[in-house]
N, C-alpha and C positions, 0 to 999 in steps of 0.2 A: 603712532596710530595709523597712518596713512599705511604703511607696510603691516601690519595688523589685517586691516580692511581687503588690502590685495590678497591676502591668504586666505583668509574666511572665501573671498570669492571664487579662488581659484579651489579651493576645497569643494565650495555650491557648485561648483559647474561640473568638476569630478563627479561628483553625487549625482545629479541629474544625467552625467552621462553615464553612467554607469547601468542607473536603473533606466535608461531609455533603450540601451543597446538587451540589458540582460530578458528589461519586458518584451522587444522584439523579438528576440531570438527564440524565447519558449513559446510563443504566437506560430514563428514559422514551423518550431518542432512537434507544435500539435497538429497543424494543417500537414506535414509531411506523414507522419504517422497515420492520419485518418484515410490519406490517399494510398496507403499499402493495400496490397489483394490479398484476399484470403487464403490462407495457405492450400496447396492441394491434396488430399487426402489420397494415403498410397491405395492400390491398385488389391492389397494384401492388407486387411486393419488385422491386428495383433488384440489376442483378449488384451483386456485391461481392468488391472482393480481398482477400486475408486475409494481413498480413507476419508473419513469423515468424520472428525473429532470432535465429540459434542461437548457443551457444559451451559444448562440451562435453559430454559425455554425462551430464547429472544425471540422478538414481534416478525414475523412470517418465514418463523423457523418449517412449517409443516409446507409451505410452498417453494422453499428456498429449496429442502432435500428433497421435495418430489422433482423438483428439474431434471435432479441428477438420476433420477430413475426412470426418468423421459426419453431418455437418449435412443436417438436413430444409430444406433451401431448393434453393431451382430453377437458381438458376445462383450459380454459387463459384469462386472461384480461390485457389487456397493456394499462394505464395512461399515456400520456406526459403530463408534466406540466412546464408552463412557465408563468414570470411574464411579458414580455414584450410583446404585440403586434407586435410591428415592430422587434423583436428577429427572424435573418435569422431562427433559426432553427426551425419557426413555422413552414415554408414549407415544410420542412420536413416532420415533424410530420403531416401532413394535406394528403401530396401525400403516406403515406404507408397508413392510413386510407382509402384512396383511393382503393389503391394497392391489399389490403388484406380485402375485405369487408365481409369476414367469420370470422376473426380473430376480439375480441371484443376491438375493440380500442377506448380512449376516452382523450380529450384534456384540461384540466383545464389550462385558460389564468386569473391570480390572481396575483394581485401586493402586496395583503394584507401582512407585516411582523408581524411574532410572535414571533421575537427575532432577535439579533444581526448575525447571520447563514442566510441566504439569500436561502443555499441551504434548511437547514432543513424548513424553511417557505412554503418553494415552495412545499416541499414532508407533511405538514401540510395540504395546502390547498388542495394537491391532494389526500388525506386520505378519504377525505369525499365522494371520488367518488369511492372509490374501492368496490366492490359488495363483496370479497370472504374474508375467513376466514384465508388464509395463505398469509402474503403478500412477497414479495422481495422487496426488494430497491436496485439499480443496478444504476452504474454512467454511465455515456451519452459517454462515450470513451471506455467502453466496448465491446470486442465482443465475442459474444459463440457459440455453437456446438450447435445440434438439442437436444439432449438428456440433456442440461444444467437443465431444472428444474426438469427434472425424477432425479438429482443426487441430486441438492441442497436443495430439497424437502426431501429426504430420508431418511436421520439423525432424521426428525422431530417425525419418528415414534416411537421413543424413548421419554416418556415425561418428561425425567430429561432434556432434550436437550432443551432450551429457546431460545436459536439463533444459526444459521450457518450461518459462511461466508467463503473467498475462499482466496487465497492467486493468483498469476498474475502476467505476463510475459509481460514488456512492449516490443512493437513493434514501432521502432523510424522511422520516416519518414527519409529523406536521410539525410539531412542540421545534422553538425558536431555537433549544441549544443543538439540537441534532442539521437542522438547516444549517448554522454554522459550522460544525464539525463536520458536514457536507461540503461545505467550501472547503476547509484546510485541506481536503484529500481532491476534489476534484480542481482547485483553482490556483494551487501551489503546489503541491507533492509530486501530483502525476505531472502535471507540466515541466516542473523541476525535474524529473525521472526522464521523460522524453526529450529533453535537450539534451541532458546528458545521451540518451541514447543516440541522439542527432550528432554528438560528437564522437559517436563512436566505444562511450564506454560499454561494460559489459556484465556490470557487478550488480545489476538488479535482479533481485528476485524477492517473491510475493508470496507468501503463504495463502495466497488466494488461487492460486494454481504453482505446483510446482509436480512437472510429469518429469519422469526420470528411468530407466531401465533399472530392474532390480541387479543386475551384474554392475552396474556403477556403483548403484548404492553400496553395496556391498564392498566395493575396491574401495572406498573413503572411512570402511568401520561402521558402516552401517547409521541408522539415526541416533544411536547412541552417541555417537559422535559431538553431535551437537546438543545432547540433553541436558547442558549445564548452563546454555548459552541465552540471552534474552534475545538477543537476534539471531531465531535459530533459519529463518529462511535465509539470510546473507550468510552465514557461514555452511550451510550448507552452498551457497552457489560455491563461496570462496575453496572449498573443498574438492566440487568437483573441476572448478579450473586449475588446481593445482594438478589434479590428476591427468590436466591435456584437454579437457572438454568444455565445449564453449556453450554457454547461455542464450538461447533463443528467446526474444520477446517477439513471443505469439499475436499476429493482428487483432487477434479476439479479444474482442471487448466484452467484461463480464458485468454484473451489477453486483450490488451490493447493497444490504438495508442498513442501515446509517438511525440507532436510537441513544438518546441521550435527554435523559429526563431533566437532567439538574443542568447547571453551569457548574459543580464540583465535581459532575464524572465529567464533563467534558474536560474540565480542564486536567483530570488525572489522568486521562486516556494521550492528551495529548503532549504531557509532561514526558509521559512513559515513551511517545513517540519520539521528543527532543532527546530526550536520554539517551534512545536510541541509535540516533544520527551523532551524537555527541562519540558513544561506545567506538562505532563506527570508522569515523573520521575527526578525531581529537583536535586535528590542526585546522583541518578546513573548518568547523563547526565554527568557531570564532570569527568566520568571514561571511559566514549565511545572510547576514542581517543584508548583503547586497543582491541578495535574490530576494528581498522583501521590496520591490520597486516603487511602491507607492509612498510609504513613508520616507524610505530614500530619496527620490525625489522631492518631499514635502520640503524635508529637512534640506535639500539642498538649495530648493528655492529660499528657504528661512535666511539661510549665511549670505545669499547675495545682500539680502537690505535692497534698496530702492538705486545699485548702479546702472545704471542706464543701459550701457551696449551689451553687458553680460544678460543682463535682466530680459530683452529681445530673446538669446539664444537659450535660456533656461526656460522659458515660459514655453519655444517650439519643444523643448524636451520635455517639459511635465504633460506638456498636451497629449506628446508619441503616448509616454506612460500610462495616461488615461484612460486613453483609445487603446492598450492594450491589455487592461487592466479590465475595460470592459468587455473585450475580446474572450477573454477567457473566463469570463463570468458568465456570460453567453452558452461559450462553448460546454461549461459545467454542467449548463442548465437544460442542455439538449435532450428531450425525451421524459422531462420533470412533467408531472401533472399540473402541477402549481404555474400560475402564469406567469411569464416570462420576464417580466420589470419586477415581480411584486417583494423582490429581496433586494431590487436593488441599493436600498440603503444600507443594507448590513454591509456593503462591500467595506468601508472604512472599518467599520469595527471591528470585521474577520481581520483586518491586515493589522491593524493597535492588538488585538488580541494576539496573532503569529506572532508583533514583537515581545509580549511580555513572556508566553510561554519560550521560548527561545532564550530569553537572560535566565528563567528556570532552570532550563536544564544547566546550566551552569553550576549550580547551589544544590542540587536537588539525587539524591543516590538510594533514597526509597523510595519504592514507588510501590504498587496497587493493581497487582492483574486478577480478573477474574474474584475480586472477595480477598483475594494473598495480598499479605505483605512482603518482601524480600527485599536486600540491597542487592546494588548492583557496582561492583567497580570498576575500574579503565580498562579492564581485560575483558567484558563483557558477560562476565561470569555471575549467573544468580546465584545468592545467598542468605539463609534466612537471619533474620536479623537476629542481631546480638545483644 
């Protein structure tokens, strides 16, 4: 028993250290990130087409794609594209066309599929309409500042640069489960994403921007390429690093509208997400659970039991954890309308929530985008089910 005891504790202290060092670290990589300067925009901006893949009318769809028709730069081209006809969000796209009849807007209505991706099809069929040489591909819950494409345009003047995208602040409508699917992207994802980036990785990219030179595109096969794929932003980065080109995360910070009516989409959306990281990284996935800090540490405090000298050292680690657990609950909430404490209880429940959807993706090869159903298996290849 006595050697029992010593194990359990020296397991608790493992744990507690672990998530003390991991919650430190993504604390210093979001303060390191925030203090980057803005990119400088070249001396020569390049037209640029901007794709913009609709499906549905989400809640401040009509303010989201006016930003992107906002833009302080000198020549633009905005694409909507949609497969449906009767797709509310045609009206949209029809009345800023309207709205902004200087600004060069154009509407491709295509059902045509080029793979098991619905979205990547639809930004397929809208390719063929883009006039310029620099394109963006930017998702339909986005929204940006005027100056968005003088910034994410800028990196490209660098020719080792093959893609930039941007990393993003979701902004949750009121209703409780969107506030929490607000946390999982703003208080572990992107965190997670910028440490990694603090160590130097390179593999992130965001269908929330991803600008890229059509002569790249093109050298990797174009987005057909990836039209089979559920994680079609990551295999597009993984493609154009194969070809020698490196990944720029852009300072810009973009927003995002964050709705989730139910606690069944939230948790489908977010299954669909573990799947994804699962697809991804098969080996690592199985280790995630130690960038969940807070429950790691609970659990590690649990194993010690009432030993006394260890008990001193875990209880400074659960504190680190705390303080930085609310660090970046803080940091989430920067620029929220909503006052500033008033979620702070949910914090526990966002992180018991991240562990269950997390043993999901373990179990879980159907998932639910857009209305679709499809599987998905270890190759990351969608498929409709059987």
């Amino acid at each position: 028993m006595p050697a029992l005891h010593a194990l359990l504790a020296t397991l608790g202290l493992l744990a507690v250290a672990v998530a003390a060092l991991y919650s430190t670290l993504t604390v210093i990589a979001v303060a390191a990130w925030r203090l980057r300067r803005a990119a400088t925009p070249a001396a020569q901006l390049p037209p640029v087409t901007v794709l913009k893949p609709l499906c549905g009318a989400e809640p401040g769809l009509y303010e989201n794609l006016r930003s992107f028709c906002e833009q302080d730069y000198p020549q633009f081209q905005v694409v909507f594209g949609l497969r449906d006809s009767a797709d509310p969000a045609l009206s949209v796209a029809e009345r800023l066309r309207r709205e902004f009849p200087r600004c060069c807007t154009d509407i491709v209505l295509n059902p045509q599929l080029h793979g098991g991706n619905r979205k990547v099809s639809n930004l397929v069929n809208m390719l063929e309409r883009a006039q310029h040489e620099v394109l963006v591909m930017a998702d339909s819950d986005a929204i940006v500042g005027r100056d968005y494409l003088r910034q994410v345009t800028a990196p490209l003047q660098d020719p080792a640069v093959g893609l930039v995208t941007c990393i993003y602040r979701d902004l949750p409508t009121g209703q409780l489960w969107s506030r929490l699917g607000a946390m999982y992207i703003n208080e572990w994802y992107i965190p997670s994403v910028l440490l990694a980036w603090l160590c130097g990785h390179e593999g992130y990219a965001s269908g929330q921007t991803l600008c890229i030179r059509r002569d790249k595109l093109q050298a990797i096969g174009s987005l057909r390429a990836i039209a089979n794929h559920l994680a079609d932003d990551y295999k597009l980065g993984e493609l154009v690093r194969a070809q020698g080109g490196r990944i720029e995360l852009s300072p810009y910070l973009l927003r995002t509208e964050h709705d989730e009516p139910s606690f069944s989409g939230l948790q489908r959306h977010e299954v669909r997400w573990m799947r994804t990281l699962k697809v991804l990284r098969p080996r690592s996935f199985r280790l995630l659970f130690l960038s969940f800090s807070l429950p790691l540490a609970l659990a590690g405090s649990a194993l010690l039991g009432a030993a006394a000298a260890p008990r001193l050292i875990a209880d400074g680690g659960l504190a680190v954890v705390v303080l930085a657990r609310l660090a970046l609950h803080l940091c989430g909430r920067a620029g929220n309308e909503r006052r500033v404490l008033s979620d702070l209880w949910l914090v526990p429940v966002r992180d018991l929530l991240l562990l269950w959807v997390w043993l999901q993706g373990f179990f879980t090869s159907r998932l639910t985008w857009r209305g679709t159903e499809f599987d998905v298996g270890a190759d990351g290849i969608m498929r409709k089910p059987t």
